[in-house]
Wavefront OBJ file of the C-alpha trace (Angstrom):
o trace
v -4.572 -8.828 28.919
v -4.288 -11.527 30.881
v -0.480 -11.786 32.846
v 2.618 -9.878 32.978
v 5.513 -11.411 33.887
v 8.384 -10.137 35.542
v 11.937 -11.414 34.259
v 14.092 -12.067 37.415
v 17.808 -11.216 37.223
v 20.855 -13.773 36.649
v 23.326 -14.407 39.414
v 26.087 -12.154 38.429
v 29.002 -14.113 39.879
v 28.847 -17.133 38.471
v 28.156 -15.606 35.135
v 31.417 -13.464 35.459
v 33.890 -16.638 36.869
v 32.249 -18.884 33.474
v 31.696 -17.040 30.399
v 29.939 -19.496 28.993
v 27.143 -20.284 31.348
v 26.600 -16.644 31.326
v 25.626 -16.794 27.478
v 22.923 -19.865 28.522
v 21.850 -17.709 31.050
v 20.788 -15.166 29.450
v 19.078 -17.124 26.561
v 17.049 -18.313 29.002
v 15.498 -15.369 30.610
v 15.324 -14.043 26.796
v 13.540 -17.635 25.908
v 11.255 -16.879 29.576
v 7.395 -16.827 28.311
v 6.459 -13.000 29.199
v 3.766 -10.476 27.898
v 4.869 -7.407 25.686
v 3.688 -3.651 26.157
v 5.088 -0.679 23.615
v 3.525 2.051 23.673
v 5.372 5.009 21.310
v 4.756 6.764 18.002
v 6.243 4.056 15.732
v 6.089 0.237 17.307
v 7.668 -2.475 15.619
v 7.648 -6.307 16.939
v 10.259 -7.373 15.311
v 10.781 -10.630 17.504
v 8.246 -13.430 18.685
v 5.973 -12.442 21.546
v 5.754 -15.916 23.874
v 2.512 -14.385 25.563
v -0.104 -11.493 24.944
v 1.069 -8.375 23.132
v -0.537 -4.666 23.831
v 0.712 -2.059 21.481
v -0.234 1.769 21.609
v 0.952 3.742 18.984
v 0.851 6.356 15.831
v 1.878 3.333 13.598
v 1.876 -0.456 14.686
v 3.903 -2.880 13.159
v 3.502 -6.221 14.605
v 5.719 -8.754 12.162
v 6.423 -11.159 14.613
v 4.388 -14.357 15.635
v 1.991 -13.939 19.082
v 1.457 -16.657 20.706
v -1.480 -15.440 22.640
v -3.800 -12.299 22.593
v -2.994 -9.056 20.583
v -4.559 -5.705 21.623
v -3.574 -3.184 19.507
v -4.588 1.040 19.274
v -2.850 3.299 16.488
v -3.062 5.325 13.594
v -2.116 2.680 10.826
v -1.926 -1.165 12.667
v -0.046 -3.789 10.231
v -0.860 -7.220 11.468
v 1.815 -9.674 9.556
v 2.782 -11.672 12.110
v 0.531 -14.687 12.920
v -1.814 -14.607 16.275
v -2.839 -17.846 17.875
v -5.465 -16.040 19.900
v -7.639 -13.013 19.437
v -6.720 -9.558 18.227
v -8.688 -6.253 19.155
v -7.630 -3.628 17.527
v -8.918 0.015 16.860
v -6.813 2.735 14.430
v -7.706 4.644 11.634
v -6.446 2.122 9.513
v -6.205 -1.672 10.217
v -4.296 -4.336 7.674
v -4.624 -8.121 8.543
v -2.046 -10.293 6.331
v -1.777 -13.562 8.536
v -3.735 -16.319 10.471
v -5.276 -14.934 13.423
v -6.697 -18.386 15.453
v -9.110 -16.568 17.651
v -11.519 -14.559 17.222
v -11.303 -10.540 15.588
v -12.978 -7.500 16.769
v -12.293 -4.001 15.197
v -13.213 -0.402 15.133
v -11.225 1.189 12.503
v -12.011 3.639 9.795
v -10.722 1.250 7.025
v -10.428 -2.871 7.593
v -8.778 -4.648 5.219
v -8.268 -8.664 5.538
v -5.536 -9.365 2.589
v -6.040 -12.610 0.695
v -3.543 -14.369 2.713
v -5.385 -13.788 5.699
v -7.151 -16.764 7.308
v -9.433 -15.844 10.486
v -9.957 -19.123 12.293
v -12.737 -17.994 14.654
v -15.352 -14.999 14.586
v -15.033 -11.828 13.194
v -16.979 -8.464 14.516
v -15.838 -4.888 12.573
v -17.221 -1.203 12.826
v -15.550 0.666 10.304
v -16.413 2.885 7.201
v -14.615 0.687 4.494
v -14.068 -2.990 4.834
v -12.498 -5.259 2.302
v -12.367 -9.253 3.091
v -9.721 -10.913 0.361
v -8.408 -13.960 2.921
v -10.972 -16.679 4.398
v -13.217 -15.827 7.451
v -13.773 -19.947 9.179
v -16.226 -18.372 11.822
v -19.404 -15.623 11.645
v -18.728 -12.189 10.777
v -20.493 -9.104 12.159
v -20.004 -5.901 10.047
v -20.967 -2.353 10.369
v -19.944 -0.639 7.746
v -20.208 2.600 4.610
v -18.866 -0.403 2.446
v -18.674 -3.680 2.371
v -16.029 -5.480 -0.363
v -16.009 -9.043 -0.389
v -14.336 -11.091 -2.265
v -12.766 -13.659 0.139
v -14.395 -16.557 1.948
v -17.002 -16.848 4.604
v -17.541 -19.617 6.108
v -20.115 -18.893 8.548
v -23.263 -16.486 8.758
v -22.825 -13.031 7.716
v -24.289 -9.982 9.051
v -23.762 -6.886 7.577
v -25.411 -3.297 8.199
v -24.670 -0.604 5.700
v -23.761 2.779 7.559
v -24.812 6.360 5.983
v -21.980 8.223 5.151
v -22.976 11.765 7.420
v -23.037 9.274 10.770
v -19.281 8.159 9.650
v -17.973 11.175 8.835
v -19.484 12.711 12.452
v -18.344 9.314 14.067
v -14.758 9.886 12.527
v -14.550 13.145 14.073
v -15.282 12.179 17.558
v -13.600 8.885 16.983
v -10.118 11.040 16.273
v -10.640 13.523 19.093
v -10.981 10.912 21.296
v -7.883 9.095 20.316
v -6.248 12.658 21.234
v -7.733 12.468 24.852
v -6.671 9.130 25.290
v -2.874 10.133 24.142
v -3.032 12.919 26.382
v -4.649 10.767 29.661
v -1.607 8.394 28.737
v 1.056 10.919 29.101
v 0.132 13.039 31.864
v -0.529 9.641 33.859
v 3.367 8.992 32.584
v 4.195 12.029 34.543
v 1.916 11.014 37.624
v 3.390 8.057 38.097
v 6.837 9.197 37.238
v 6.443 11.970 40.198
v 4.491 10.284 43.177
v 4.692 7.002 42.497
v 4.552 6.086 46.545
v 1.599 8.397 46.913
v -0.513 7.210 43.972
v 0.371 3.608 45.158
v -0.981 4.123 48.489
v -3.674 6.115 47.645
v -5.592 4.041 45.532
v -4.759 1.195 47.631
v -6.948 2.751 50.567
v -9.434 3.671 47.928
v -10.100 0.114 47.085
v -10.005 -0.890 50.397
v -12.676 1.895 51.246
v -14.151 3.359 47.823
v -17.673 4.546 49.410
v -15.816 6.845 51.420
v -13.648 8.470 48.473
v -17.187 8.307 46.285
v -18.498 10.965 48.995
v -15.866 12.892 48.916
v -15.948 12.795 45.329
v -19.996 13.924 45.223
v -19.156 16.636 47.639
v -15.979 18.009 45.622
v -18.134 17.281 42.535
v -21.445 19.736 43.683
v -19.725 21.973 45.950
v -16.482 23.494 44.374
v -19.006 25.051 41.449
v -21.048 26.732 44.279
v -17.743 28.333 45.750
v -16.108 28.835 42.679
v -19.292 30.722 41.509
v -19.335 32.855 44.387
v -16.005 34.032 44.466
v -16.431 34.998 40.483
v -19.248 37.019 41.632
v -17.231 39.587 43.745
v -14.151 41.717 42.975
v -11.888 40.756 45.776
v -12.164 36.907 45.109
v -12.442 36.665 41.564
v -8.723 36.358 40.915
v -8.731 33.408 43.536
v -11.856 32.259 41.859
v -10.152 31.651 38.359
v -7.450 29.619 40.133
v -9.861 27.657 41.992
v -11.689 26.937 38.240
v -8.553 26.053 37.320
v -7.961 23.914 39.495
v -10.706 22.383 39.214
v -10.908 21.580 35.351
v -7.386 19.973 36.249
v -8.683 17.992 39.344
v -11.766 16.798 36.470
v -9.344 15.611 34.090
v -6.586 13.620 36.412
v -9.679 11.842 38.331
v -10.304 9.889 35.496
v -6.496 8.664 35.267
v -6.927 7.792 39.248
v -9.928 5.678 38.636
v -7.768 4.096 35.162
v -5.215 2.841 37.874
v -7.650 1.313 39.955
v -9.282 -0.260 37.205
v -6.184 -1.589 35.662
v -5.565 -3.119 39.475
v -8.816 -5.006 39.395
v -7.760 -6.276 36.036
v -4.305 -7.574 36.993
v -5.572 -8.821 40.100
v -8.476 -10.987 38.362
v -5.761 -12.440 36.311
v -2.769 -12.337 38.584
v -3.987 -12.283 42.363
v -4.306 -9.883 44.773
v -1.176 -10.628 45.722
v 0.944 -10.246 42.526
v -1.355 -6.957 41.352
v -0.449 -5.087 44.116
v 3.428 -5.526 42.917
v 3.044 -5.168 39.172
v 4.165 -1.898 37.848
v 2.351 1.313 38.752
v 3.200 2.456 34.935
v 1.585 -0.512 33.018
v -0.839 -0.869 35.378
v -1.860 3.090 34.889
v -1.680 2.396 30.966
v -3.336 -0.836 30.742
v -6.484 0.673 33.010
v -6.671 4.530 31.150
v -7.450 2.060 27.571
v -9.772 -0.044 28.816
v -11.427 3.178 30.882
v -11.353 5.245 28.023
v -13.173 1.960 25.710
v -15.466 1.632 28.473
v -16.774 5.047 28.776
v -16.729 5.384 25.056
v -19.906 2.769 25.183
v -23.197 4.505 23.370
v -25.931 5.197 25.895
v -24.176 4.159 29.463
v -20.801 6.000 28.202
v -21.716 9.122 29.980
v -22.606 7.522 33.418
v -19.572 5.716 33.652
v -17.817 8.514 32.774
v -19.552 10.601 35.925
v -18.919 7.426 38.270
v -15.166 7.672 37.166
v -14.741 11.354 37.736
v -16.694 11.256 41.335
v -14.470 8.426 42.531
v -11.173 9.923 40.895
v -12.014 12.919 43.121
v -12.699 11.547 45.997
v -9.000 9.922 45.942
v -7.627 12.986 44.989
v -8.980 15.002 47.485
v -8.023 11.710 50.082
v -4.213 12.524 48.946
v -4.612 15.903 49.721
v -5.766 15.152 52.987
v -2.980 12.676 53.831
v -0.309 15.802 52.200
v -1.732 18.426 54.405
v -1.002 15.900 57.779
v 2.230 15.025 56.854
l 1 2 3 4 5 6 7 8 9 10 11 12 13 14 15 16 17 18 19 20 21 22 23 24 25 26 27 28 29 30 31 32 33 34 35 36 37 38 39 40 41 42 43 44 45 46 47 48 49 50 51 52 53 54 55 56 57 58 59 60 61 62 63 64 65 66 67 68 69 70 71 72 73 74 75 76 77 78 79 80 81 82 83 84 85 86 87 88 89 90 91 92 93 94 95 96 97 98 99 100 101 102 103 104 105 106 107 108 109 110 111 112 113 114 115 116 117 118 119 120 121 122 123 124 125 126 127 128 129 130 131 132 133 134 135 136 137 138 139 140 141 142 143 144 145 146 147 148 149 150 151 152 153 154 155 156 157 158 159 160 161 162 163 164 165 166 167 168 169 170 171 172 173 174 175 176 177 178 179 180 181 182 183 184 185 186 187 188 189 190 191 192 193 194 195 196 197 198 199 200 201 202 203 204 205 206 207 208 209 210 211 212 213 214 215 216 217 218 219 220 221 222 223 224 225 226 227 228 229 230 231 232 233 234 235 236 237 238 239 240 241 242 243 244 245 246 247 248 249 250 251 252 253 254 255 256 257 258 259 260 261 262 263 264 265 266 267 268 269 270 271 272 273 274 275 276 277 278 279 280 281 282 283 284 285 286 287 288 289 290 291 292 293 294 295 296 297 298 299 300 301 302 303 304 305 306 307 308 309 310 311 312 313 314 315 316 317 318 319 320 321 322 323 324 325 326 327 328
């Protein structure tokens, strides 16, 4: 993930006074290096990708040539295409049939590296089936039930054998996870889609102050409970006391999509500038930070604190654009 670039628009006039310009024109904002995001149930790349390529989908098709980095979530992901840099990829079920000329890292329930696959640098896979036909030129790293090799490895190879009851529980929470992070992605969608102005400016202020939306957050966080509880406990504000839970449970969920945006504004800035991240699209930037949120907090042993961290600080904005909706 490392630029998006926006394509600017033609001059109209001259196109329309000289037809033919107006053809050259547009083959060269079409021939303008830019990176690719699709994110829908069936994704195809059909054409070349100039830059980096992030696909989120049921199915993943990438048949095209990617001149740079490849991250890739799905149900089945189909790598055909060749990738001059890395490719991270997690699905259920992950197919590489080209050269890749960076490095690999997967998390998939089945790998499979055909034999016309040839991995120029390392290779690091978590899955319960892997089958390696092609040539590996770097190290590979593999956690895995099963382990069949019968391509090429050129460099050291480190393989732990997994027991099958920890990959059938891990393929459980593995797939109920991909669910959350579908369901983070399209509620986000309809954030962003709704208060797009709001959500800008709020997490702009939080950046610019997060220790004061992190207190709000640890307040919201510890004290709604305690009222909540209270009101449950007596007959005339129990109905307002369910709404309030309600409420609540929401206000849990959309923090983390909050803190996503943020996150994805860090990452565009380290890449981009300040300058440029601040006018890159609220909608890729919400999508590009909810993935790398939900990998991050999906991390064995410091998973769960991140997680809390997330959901304090998405609170503490949310409660700052209540604030700033009550005094307008």
């Amino acid at each position: 993930m490392k630029k998006i670039a926006i394509l600017l628009f033609v001059l109209l006039f001259p196109c329309l006074a000289f037809p033919p310009l107006q053809q050259a024109s547009a083959q060269d904002v079409e021939s303008a290096p830019r990176d690719i995001f699709e994110f829908a149930p069936d994704v195809q790349i059909t054409e070349p990708v100039s830059r980096d390529l992030i696909a989120v989908g049921g199915k993943v098709d990438i048949i095209q040539r990617v001149d740079q980095d490849v991250f890739a979530i799905g149900g089945n992901i189909s790598i055909t295409g060749d990738v001059a840099g890395d490719v991270r990829a997690a699905g259920t079920r992950l197919i590489i049939d080209s050269n890749i000329g960076g490095n690999l890292a997967a998390l998939a329930q089945t790998v499979e590296i055909t034999d016309n696959a040839v991995i120029s640098g390392s290779v690091r896979i978590k899955a319960e089936n892997v089958i390696i036909n092609g040539e590996i030129i770097g190290d590979a790293v593999i956690d895995a039930m099963s382990l069949e090799q019968n391509g090429i490895i050129q460099g050291k190879l480190e393989y732990e054998k997994i027991e099958a009851k920890q990959t059938s529980k891990n393929s459980f929470l593995w797939i109920f996870r991909f669910i959350s992070l579908f369901g983070m992605l399209v509620v986000g969608l309809l954030l962003v889609s709704i208060w797009p102005k709001a959500i800008k400016s709020a997490v702009s202020s939080s950046i610019k102050n997060p220790l004061k939306d992190f207190l709000r957050g640890i307040i919201a966080l510890v004290g709604a409970p305690i009222i909540i509880l209270v009101l449950l406990l007596t007959i005339i504000g129990f109905p307002l006391g369910l709404i309030l839970l309600t409420v609540y449970l929401i206000a849990l969920y959309l923090s983390q999509i909050f803190v996503g945006i943020i996150l994805g504004t860090y990452i565009f800035g380290a890449f981009k500038g300040a300058d440029k991240a601040s006018k890159s699209s609220l909608l890729i930037t919400m999508i590009i930070g909810v993935i790398v949120l939900w990998l991050i907090v999906g991390i064995p042993g410091i998973g769960g604190l991140l997680r809390l961290i997330a959901v304090i600080w998405g609170l503490g904005i949310l409660i700052n654009m209540e604030i700033k909706a009550f005094k307008n």
